[in-house]
C-alpha positions in Angstrom: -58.9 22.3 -14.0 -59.3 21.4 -17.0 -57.4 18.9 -19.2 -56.2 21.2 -22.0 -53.7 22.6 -19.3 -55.5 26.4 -18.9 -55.5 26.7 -14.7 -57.4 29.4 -13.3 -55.2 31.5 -11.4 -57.4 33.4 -9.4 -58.6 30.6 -7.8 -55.6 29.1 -6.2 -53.7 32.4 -5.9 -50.2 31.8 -4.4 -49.8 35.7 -3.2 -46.7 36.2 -5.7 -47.9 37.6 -9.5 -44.5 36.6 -10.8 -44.9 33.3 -9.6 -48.2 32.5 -10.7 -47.3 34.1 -14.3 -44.4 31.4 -14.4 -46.3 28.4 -13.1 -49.3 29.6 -15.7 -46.1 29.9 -18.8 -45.1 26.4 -17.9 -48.0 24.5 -17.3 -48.8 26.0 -21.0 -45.7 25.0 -22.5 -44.8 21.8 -20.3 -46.5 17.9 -22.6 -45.0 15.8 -20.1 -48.5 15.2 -18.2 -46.3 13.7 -15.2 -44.5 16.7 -14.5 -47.8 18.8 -15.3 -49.6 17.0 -12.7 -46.3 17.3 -10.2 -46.9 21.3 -10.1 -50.7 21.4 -10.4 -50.8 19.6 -7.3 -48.1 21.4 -5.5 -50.3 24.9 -6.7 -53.3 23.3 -5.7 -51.9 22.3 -2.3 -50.3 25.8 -2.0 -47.3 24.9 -1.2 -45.4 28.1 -2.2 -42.6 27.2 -0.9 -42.3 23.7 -2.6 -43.1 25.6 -6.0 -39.9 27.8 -5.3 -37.7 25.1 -4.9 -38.7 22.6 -8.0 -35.8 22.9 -10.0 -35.3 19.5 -10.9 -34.7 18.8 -14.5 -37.1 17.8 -17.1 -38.6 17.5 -20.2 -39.3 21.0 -20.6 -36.0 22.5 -19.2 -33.9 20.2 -21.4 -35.6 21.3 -24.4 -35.1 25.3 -23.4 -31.8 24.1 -23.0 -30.6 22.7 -26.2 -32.3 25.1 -28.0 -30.5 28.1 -26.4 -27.5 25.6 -27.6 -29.3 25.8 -31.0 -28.9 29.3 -30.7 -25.6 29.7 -29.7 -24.1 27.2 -32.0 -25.6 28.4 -34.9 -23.9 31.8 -34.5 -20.4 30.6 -33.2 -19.9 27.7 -35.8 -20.9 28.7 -39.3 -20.6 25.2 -40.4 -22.5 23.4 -37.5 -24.8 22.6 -39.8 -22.4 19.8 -41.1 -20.5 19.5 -37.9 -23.3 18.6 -35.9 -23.4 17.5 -32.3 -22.6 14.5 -30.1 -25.7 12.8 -27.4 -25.1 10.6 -24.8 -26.4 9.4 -21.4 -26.4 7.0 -18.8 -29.2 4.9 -17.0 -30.5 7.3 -14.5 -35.1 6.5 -14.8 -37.2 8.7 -12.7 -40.2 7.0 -12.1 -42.1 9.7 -11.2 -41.5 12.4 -13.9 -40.5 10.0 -16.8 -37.8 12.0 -17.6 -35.0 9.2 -17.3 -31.8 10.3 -19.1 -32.1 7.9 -22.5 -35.5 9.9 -22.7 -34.1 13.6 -21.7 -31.5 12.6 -24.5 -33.9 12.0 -27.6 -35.3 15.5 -26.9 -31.9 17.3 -27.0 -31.5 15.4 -30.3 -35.2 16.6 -31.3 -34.3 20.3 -30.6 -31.1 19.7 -33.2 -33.0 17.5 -35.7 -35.5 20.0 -35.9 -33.4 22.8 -36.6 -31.3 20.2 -39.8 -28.3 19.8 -37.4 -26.4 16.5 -37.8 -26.8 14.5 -34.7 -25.0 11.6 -33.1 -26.9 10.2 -30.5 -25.8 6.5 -29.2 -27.9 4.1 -29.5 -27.3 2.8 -25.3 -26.0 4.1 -22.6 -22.1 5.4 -22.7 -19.5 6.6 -20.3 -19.2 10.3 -19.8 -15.9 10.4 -21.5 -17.0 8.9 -24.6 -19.2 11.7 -25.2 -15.7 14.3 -25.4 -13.8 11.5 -27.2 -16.2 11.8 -29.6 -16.7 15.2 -30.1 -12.8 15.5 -30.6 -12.5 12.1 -32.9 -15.8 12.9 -35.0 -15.0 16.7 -35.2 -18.5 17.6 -33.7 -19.2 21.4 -32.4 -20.0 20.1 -29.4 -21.3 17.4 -27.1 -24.1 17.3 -24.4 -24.0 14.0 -21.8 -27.2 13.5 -19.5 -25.9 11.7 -16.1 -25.8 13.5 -12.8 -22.8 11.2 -12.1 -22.7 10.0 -8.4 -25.2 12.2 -7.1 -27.7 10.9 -5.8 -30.6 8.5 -7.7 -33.0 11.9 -7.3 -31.0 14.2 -9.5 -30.3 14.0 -13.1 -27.6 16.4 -14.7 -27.3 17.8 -18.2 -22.8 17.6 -19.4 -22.2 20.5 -22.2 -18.9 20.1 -23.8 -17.1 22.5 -26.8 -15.4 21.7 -29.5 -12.4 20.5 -27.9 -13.5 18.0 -25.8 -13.4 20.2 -22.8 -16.7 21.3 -20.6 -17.9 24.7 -21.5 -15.9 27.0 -19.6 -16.3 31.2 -19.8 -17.4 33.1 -21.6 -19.3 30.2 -23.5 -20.9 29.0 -20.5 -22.7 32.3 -19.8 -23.9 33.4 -23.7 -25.3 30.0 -23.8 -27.5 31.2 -20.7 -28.4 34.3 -22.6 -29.2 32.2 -24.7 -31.6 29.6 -22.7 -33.4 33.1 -21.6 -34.2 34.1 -24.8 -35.4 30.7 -26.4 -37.4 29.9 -23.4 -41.0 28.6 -25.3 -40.3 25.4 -26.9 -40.9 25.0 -30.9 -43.6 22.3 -31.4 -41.0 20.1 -33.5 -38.5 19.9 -30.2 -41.7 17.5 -28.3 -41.1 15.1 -31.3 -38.9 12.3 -29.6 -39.3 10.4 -32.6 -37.3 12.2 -34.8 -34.2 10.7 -32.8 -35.6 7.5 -34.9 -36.8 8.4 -37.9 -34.3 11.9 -39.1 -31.6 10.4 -41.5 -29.1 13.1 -39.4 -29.3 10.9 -36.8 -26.3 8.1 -36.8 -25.1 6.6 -33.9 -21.4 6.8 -33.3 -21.5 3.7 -31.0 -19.5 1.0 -32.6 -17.0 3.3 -34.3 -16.2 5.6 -30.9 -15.6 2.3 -29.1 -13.7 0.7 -31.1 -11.3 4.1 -32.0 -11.5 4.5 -28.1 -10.2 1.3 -27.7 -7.5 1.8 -29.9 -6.4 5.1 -29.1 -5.9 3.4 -25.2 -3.0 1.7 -26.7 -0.7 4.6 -26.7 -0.8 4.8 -22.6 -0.4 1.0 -22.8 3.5 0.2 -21.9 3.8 -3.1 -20.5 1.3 -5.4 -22.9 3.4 -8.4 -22.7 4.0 -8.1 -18.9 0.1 -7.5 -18.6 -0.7 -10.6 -20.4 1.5 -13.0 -17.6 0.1 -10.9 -14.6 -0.9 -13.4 -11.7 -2.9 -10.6 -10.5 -7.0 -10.7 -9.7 -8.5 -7.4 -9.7 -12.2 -7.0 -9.1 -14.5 -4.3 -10.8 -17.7 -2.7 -9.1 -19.5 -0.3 -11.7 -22.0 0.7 -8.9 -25.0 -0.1 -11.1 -24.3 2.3 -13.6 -22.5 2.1 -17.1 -18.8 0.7 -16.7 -19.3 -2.5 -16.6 -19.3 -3.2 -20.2 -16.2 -0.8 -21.3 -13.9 -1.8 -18.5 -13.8 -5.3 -19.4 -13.0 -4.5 -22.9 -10.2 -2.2 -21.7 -8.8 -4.7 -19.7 -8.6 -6.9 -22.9 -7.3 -4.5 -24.8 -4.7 -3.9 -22.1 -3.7 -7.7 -22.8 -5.4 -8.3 -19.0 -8.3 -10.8 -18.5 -11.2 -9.2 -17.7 -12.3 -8.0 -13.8 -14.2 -10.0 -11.9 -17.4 -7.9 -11.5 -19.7 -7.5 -8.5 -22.2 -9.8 -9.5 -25.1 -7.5 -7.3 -23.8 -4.3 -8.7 -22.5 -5.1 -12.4 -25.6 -4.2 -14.0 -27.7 -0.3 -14.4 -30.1 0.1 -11.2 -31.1 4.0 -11.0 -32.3 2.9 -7.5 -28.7 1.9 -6.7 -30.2 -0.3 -4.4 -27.0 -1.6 -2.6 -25.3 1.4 -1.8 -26.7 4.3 0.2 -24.2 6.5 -1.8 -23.4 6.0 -5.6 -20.1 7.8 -5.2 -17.1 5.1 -4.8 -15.4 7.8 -3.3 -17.0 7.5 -0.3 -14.5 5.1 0.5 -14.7 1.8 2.6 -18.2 2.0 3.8 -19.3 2.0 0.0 -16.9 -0.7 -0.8 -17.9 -3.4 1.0 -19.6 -6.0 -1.2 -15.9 -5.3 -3.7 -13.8 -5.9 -0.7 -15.9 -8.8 0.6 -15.9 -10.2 -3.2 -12.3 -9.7 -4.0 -11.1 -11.8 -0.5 -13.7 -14.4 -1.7 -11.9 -14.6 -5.1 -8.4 -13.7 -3.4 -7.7 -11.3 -5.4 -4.9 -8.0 -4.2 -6.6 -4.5 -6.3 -10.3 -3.7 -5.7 -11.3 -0.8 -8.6 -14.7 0.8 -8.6 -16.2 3.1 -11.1 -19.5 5.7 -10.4 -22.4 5.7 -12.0 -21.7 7.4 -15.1 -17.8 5.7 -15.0 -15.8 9.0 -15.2 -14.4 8.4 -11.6 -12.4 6.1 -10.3 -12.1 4.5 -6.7 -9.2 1.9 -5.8 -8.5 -0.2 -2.8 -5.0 -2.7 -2.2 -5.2 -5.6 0.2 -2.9 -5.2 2.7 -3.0 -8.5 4.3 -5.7 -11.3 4.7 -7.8 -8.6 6.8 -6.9 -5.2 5.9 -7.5 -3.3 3.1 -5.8 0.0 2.1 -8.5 2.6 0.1 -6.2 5.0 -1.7 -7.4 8.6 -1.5 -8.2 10.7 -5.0 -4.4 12.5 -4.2 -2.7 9.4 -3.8 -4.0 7.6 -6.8 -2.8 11.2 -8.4 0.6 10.4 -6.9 1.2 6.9 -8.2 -0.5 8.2 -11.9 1.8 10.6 -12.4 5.1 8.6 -11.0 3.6 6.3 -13.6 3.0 8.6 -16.9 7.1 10.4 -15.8 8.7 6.9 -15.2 7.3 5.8 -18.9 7.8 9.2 -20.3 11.9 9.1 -19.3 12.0 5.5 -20.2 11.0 6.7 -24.0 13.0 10.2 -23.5 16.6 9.7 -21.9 17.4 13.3 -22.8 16.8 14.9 -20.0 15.8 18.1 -22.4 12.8 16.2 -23.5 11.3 17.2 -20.1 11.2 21.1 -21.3 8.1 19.5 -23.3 6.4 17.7 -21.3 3.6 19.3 -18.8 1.6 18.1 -16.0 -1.3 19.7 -14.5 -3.9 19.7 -11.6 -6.4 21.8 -10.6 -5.6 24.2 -7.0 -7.4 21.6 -4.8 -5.5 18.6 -5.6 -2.6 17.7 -4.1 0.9 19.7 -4.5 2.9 16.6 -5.6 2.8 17.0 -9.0 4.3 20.6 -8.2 7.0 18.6 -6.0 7.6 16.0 -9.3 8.2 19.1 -11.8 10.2 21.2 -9.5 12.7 17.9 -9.3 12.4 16.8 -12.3 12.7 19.5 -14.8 9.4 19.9 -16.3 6.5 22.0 -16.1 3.6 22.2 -14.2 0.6 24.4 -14.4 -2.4 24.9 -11.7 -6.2 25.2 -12.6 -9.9 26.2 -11.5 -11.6 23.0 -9.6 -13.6 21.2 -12.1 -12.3 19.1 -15.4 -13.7 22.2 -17.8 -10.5 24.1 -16.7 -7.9 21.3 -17.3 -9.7 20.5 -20.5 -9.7 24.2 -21.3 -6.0 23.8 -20.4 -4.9 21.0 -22.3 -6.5 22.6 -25.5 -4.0 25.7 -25.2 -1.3 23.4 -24.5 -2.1 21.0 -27.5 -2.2 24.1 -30.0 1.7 24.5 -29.3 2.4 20.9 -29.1 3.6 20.6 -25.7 1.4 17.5 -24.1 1.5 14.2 -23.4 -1.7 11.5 -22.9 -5.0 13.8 -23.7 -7.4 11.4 -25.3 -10.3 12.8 -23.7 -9.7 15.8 -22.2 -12.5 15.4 -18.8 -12.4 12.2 -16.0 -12.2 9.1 -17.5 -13.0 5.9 -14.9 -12.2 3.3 -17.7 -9.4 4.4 -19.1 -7.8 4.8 -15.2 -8.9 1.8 -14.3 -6.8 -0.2 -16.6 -3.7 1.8 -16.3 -4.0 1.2 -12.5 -4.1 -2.5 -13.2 -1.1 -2.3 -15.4 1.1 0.1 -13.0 -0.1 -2.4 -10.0 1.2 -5.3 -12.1 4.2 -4.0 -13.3 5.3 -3.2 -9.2 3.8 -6.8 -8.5 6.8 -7.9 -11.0 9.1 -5.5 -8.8 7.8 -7.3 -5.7 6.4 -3.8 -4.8 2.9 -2.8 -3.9 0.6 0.4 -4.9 0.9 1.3 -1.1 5.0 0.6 -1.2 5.3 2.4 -4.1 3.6 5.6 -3.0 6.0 5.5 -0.2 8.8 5.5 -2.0 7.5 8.7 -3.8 7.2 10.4 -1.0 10.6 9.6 0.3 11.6 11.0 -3.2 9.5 14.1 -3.1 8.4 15.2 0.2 5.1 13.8 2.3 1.9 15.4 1.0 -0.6 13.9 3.5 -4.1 15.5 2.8 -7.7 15.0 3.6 -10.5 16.4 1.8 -14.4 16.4 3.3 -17.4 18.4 3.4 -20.4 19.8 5.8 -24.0 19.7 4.3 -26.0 22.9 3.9 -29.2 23.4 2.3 -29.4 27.3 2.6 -27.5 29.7 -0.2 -27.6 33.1 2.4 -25.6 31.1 4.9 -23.2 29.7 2.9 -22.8 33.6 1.3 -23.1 34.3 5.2 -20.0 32.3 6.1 -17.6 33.4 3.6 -18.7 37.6 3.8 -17.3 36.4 7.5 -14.3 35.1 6.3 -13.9 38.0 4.1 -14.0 40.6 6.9 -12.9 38.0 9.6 -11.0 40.9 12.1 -12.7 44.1 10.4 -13.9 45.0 6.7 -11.5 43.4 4.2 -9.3 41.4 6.6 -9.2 37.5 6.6 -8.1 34.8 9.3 -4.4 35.5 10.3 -4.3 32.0 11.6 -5.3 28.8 12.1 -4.5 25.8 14.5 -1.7 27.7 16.2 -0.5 28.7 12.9 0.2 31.8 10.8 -1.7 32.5 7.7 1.2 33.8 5.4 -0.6 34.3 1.9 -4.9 33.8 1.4 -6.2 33.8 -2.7 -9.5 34.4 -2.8 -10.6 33.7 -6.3 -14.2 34.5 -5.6 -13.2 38.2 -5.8 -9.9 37.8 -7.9 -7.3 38.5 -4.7 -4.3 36.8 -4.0 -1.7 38.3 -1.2 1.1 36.0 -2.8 0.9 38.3 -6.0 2.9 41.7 -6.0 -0.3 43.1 -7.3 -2.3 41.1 -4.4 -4.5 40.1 -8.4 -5.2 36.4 -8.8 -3.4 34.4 -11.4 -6.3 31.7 -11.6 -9.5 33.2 -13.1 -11.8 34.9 -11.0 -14.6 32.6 -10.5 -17.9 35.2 -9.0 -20.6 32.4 -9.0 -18.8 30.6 -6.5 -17.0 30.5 -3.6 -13.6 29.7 -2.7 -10.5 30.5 -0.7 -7.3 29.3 -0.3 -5.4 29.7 3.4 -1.5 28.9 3.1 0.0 28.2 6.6 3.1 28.8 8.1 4.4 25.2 8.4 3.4 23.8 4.8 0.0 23.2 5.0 -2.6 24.6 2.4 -6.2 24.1 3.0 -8.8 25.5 0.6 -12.8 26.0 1.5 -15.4 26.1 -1.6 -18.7 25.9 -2.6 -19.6 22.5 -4.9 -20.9 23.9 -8.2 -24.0 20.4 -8.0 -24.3 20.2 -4.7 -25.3 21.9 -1.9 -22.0 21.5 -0.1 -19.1 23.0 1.1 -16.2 21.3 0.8 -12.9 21.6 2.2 -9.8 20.4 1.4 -6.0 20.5 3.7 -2.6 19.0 2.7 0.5 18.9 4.6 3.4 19.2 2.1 6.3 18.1 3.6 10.1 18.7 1.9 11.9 15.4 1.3 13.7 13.9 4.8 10.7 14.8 7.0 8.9 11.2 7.3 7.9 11.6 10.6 3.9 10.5 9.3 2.3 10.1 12.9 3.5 13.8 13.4 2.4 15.3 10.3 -0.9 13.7 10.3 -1.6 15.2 13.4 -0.9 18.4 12.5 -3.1 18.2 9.8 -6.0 16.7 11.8 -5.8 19.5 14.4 -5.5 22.3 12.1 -8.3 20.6 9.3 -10.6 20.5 12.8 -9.7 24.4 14.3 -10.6 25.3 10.5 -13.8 24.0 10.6 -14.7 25.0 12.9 -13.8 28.5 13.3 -14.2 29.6 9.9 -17.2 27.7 9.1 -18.9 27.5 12.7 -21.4 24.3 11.8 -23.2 24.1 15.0 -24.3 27.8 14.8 -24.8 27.7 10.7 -26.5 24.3 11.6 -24.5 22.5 8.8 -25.0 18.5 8.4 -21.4 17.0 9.1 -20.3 14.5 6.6 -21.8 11.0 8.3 -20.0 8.2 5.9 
C-alpha cells in the first residue's frame, strides 16, 4: 500500500466487485488520512461485513452532500447566489476520524465558497434553532446544522433546512438525493477548509442572530414584571452540550435571574461523560446530578436541555423527597393551556379564536385536539418529525392565521424560559406545574400516555414485523384487537390507508421510507408503532383519552399499561425478533 492512496485490489479481494469498486472510488477521493486509514484496515483485515456497515459520516460524505445542495439550490433559487446559506454546529469531536462537527461545518461552507455562494457560518457553536431563525430572519435559501442531537457521542448528524425555516420535507428532500448521486466526486476547491477563513462571503451571523433572537422572545413574554419578583430557583443542565450560554441570556431577557447550572455538566464534553444517555428525556435516571443540585440549592423546577438544546426536559419538586418528571405530552398540555390562556387574555372576542391554530404531529398527545374542540379554534395533525409542523406553519403563515412561530423546528431555549415564566406565574396563583395540569384535565378529559421503544439493529425484521401486521389474520387484514379491545379504525401511512376515511385513503401524507401505524381502540385509547427515521428503533407510543368527568386515574392507567404491554408484545413479538427492551 502505498501512500499516494492507489490499493491493489487484487490482493485483498473482498469477493464483491461492486464493493471493491466503491472502497477503490473512495479511498481515491477520501484526504482525511484518519478515515483513509479506518477503511484500509477494515479491507486489509477483511472484514466485509464491517465495510458494509461504515456509514458513519465524514469528511467526504459531507462534502458530496453540500455539493448535491450546490446543485439543487442553484437550480431552485435563481438568486442564491446573493441569498446564500446559513452553517452551524454543535460540539460533537470524534477523536478518531477528526471529523468533529465545527470541522464537518467549514467543509459544507467550502463546497458553497467555492461555488461564490454567500455563506454564514457562526463563528462557535449554536443551538439547532438558531440555524432556522436565521435562515428566516437573514432571508437565506437555506440552512444546514451539524449535531446528531442526543444520540449518542458515536454519531454525528447533518440538519438541512429550506427557506422557511422548516427541515426539508418532500419532494425537496428526495431531488437533493438525486442530487448527492450525481455530484458524488468532490471538486478539489471543497477540501479547502480555509476558505471558511479567508472568502470575504463568509460573515458570521453570530452576534446579530442572537441578539434579534433575543429580542424576537419578547413577544411570547407576558408576565415581565411578575418574572422579575419571582421567589422561584430553577436549575439548568445543558448535558454538556451548547445551552448553557443562550439559556441564561433568555432567562434575563425574560426579566428572571439566570439558572443555576450543573456545575459538572454546564460546559461541551462530546464524551458526555456523566450521563450514559445525552437525551434528558430519558427521564429521572438521567437527571440525577439536576435533581440532587436543585434540593442542594432548594430550588422547586429542574429544566434540562440535550446536546444540541432543541429539546427540553422538566422536573417539579413535589416535596422535600419526591420529584415529579413531566412527560414530553404533559409539558405539551401545560404549553398550550399557556399560549390559549395569554392568547384570550389579549383576544376577549371569542371570534378571535377562528384565527388562531394549534398543531401537533399524530404521535403526540390528543389534548390539543380536546383544547380546540372546547374552545373554538382550530387544530390540525402532522407527520412525526418538526419538518412537517414547520412545513405546516409555513402554509399557515402565507394566509396569516398563526400565532408564536419564531423558529419554526424544537427550540430548548426558548421553552425553557416560558416554562419558568408559566411555573411562576401559577407559583403567584399558589398553584403548581403538576396542579395545574390537573386542572386541565378536569377541564378537558384525562389523556394519560406513555411512549417507549424496543432496540433492533436488523432493517429485514423490522420490514418483517410490520409485513405481519399488515397481513396479521390473512393478506391485507390487520389486528382486530388489542388487550381485550376492539380495533375500530387502523391508518397506515406507510402505504397511504386509513379505514376512518370513506375512501379508506390517508389524509396525512404517505410516508414509504418508513414505517408506521396507527391502532384506535374501542375504549379511547390510540397507540401508534413506527420506525425512528436516526435510530435503529421502533418506537411506540399509547394514550388513553378520556372525556371530561372520568378521573378515575388508577383505572385508566391501568388500562393503558395492559393494553401498551398485550401490544408489544403481540404485534411486535421481541423475544422471537430478539429486540433490546428499552433498559433506562
Amino acid at each position: 500500500m502505498e501512500n499516494n492512496g492507489d490499493l491493489d485490489l487484487n490482493c485483498h479481494a473482498t469477493g464483491d466487485v461492486r464493493l471493491d469498486k466503491a472502497i477503490y472510488q473512495w479511498i481515491t477521493w477520501d484526504k482525511n488520512p484518519q478515515t483513509r486509514a479506518q477503511i484500509e484496515a477494515l479491507l486489509l483485515d477483511g472484514q466485509v461485513e464491517e465495510l458494509r456497515r461504515f456509514a458513519l459520516i465524514n469528511d467526504l460524505t459531507i462534502i458530496q452532500s453540500t455539493q448535491g445542495m450546490y446543485k439543487y439550490l442553484a437550480r431552485s433559487f435563481p438568486d442564491f447566489g446573493s441569498r446564500g446559506i446559513v452553517v452551524g454546529y454543535d460540539t460533537r469531536a470524534q477523536e478518531a476520524s477528526g471529523c468533529n462537527s465545527e470541522r464537518l461545518a467549514r467543509l459544507t461552507a467550502a463546497v458553497m465558497l467555492c461555488k461564490d455562494i454567500p455563506v454564514f457560518l457562526f463563528s462557535t457553536y449554536v443551538p439547532t434553532p438558531f440555524v432556522p431563525y436565521a435562515v428566516k430572519r437573514l432571508g437565506a435559501a437555506a440552512g444546514v446544522m451539524v449535531t446528531a442531537s442526543h444520540n449518542p457521542k458515536e454519531d454525528n448528524g447533518y440538519k438541512v433546512y429550506w427557506h422557511n425555516g422548516a427541515q426539508i420535507s418532500s419532494p425537496n428532500d428526495k431531488e437533493i438525493l438525486k442530487c448527492i448521486e450525481e455530484s458524488s466526486e468532490p471538486w478539489s476547491e471543497s477540501w479547502n477548509e480555509s476558505l471558511a477563513d479567508n472568502s470575504p462571503l463568509r460573515s458570521d451571523p453570530l452576534r446579530e442572530i442572537s441578539k434579534m433572537y433575543m429580542e424576537d422572545l419578547s413577544s411570547v413574554c407576558f408576565h415581565r414584571e411578575l418574572n422579575t419578583k419571582s421567589p422561584l430557583k430553577f436549575v439548568h443542565s445543558s448535558f454538556h452540550g451548547v445551552g448553557h450560554d443562550y439559556v441564561q441570556q433568555a432567562f434575563r431577557a425574560f426579566g428572571f435571574p439566570p439558572p443555576i447550572p450543573v456545575p459538572e455538566q454546564k460546559d461541551p464534553d462530546p464524551n458526555f461523560s456523566t450521563v450514559s444517555c445525552p437525551n434528558p428525556e430519558e427521564g429521572e435516571s438521567v437527571l440525577e446530578l439536576s435533581l440532587r443540585l436543585a434540593e442542594r440549592e432548594n430550588a422547586t423546577i429542574v429544566m434540562a436541555t440535550d446536546p444540541d438544546a432543541d429539546r427540553l426536559a422538566v422536573a417539579e419538586q413535589s416535596d422535600r423527597c419526591r420529584w415529579k418528571v413531566f412527560t414530553g405530552n404533559e409539558l405539551a398540555a401545560l404549553l398550550g393551556w399557556w399560549m390559549l390562556f395569554n392568547w384570550k387574555e389579549t383576544h376577549p372576542d371569542p371570534a378571535d379564536r377562528e384565527r388562531m391554530y394549534m398543531l401537533a404531529t399524530t404521535v403526540s398527545s390528543k389534548i390539543l385536539k380536546a383544547f380546540a374542540r372546547k374552545e373554538g379554534f382550530h387544530f390540525e395533525e402532522t407527520l412525526p418529525g418538526f419538518k412537517w409542523i414547520g412545513k405546516k406553519i409555513h402554509e399557515l403563515e402565507s394566509i396569516g392565521f398563526l400565532c408564536g412561530s419564531m423558529v419554526p423546528d424544537k427550540d430548548g431555549v426558548s421553552a425553557a424560559v416560558v416554562v419558568a415564566e408559566m411555573a411562576s406565574y401559577l407559583y403567584n396563583k399558589n398553584l403548581t406545574l403538576h396542579q395545574q395540569l390537573e386542572n386541565i384535565f378536569e377541564t378537558y378529559g384525562y389523556h394519560i400516555s406513555t411512549t417507549s421503544y424496543v432496540i433492533c439493529y436488523d432493517p429485514p425484521t423490522v420490514k418483517r414485523i410490520f409485513t405481519r401486521l399488515r397481513n396479521f389474520e390473512g393478506e391485507n387484514t390487520y389486528p382486530r384487537s388489542s388487550g381485550g379491545h376492539s380495533i375500530v379504525d387502523v391508518r397506515d401511512v406507510t402505504t397511504g390507508y386509513d379505514s376512518s376515511q370513506p375512501d379508506k385513503l390517508c389524509v396525512l401524507p404517505m410516508t414509504k421510507s418508513s414505517q408506521m401505524i396507527t391502532f384506535t381502540l374501542q375504549n379511547g385509547i390510540v397507540a401508534t408503532l413506527r420506525t425512528s427515521g436516526t435510530e435503529p428503533k421502533i418506537k411506540f407510543y399509547t394514550e388513553f383519552c378520556a372525556p371530561p368527568g372520568k378521573s378515575d386515574i388508577s383505572s385508566l392507567e391501568e388500562e393503558l399499561k395492559k393494553v401498551t404491554d398485550t401490544l408489544v408484545e403481540e404485534f411486535l413479538e421481541p423475544d422471537k425478533n430478539n429486540l433490546i427492551r428499552r433498559s433506562i
